[in-house]
N, C-alpha and C positions, 0 to 999 in steps of 0.2 A: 504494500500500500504506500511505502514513503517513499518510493522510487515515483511516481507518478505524480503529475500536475495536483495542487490540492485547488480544493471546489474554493471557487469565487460567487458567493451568493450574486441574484439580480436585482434583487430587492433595495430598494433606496433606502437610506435610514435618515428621517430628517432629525430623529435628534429630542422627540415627546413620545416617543411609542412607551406604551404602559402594557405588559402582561398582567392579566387576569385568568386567572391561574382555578380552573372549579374541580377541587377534589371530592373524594366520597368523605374527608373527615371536614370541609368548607371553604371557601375562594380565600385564596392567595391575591393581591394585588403586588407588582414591582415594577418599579422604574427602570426602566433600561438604560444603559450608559451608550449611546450611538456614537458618542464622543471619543469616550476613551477605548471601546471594544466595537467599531465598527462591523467588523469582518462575524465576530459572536453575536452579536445583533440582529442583523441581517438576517443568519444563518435559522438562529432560532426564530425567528418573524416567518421566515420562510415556511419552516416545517409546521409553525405554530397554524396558519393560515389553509394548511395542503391538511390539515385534520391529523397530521402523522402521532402526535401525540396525544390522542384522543384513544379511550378506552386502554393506556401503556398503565401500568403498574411502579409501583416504586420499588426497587429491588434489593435498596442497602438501605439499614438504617445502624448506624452506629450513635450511641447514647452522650450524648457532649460532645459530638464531632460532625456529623453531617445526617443528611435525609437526601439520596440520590434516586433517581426513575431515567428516565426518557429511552429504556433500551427495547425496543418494537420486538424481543422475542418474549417478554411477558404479557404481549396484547393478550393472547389465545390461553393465557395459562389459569387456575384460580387462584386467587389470591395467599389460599391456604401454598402451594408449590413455588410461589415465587417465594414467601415466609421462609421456606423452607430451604430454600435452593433447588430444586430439583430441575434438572431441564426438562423442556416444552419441546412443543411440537417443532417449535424453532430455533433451538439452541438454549444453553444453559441462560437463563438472567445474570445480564450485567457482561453480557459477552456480544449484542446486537451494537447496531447503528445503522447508518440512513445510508449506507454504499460508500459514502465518501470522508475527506480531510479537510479541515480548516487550520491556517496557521494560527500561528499564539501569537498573544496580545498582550498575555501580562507581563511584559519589559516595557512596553509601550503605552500602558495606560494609568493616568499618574492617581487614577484614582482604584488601583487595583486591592481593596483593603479589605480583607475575607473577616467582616465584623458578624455580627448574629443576624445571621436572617439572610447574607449576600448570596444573590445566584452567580453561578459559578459552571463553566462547562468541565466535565469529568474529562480525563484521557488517559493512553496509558504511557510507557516509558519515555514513547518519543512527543517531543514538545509540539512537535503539528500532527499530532494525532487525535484532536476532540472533532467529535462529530455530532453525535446526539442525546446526548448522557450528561444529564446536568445534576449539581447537587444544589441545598441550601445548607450553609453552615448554621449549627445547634452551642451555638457561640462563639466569640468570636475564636478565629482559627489562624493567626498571621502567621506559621510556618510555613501555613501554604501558599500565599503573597509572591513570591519568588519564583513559581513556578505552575502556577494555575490563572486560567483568565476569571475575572470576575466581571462580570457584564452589566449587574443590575441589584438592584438597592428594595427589600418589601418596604411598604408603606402600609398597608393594611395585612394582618392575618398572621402576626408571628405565632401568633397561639395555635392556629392551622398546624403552622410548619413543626410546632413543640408535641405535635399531636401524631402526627403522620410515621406511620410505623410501614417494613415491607409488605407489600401485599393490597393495602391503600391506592386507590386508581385515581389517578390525573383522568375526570370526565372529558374536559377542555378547556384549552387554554384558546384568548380572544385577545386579538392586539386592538388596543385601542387608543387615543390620542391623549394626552394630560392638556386639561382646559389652561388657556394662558390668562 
């Protein structure tokens, strides 16, 4: 995969897009940084828009550290087997993505600060390898500053996110504009 051109989303980011984030445990609201993580912006606006994250599962929950989903092989699975680990019809959870690469952002974006509650794109070894695996940090988290992109800030729902255990379904997430 890292041998090959990484995806350049099409999607314009003007810079007010708000996620609205509607789980099975209540809506997430976040601000997205178009500023500082353009390219993570876009990408998740993109998938967000195409329904990709619709009906997906949350597949990690680690306790004082994060709440992860967006991997499209726990769409088909129940909730009880993603809890668990067990792989689905499509692969093990936490091992999907959307076919492609996006580069990294967190050297480049001055507001990259993994406080309580920051969305964050998941990836694994190599730095341009996030694609559609995002977490929320479960406090703040700044060891991972240096090496993870952080794209967006909640505003409403951190109780949601303190809530949200694996197995918990992202119903759908709605981009929408913050009133000026």
């Amino acid at each position: 995969m890292f041998g090959r051109k990484l995806y350049e989303p099409a999607y314009t980011v003007t810079g007010d897009e708000v996620a609205v984030i509607e789980t099975s445990r209540g809506t997430i609201r976040v601000e997205l940084d178009g500023e500082g993580a353009p390219i993570h912006v876009a990408n998740f606006c993109e998938l967000a828009t195409s329904g990709f994250y619709d009906g997906i599962k949350f597949h990690r929950y680690v306790p004082g550290f994060v709440i992860q989903g967006g991997d499209p092989n726990t769409r088909n699975m129940t909730p009880e087997d993603v809890a668990a680990g067990r792989p689905g019809p499509d692969g093990r959870p936490g091992t999907g993505g959307p076919g492609y690469c996006i580069k990294a952002e967190f050297a480049t974006n001055p507001r990259n600060s993994h406080v309580d509650g920051a969305l964050a794109m998941a990836r694994s070894q190599h730095p341009d390898s996030a694609g559609s695996q995002f977490y929320f940090c479960l406090g703040p988290q700044h060891g991972l500053d240096s090496g993870y992109t952080v794209f967006g800030t909640t505003v409403e729902g951190l109780d949601v996110i303190s809530s949200l255990r694996a197995g918990d379904e992202i119903v759908h997430v709605e981009i929408v504009h913050k009133e000026h």
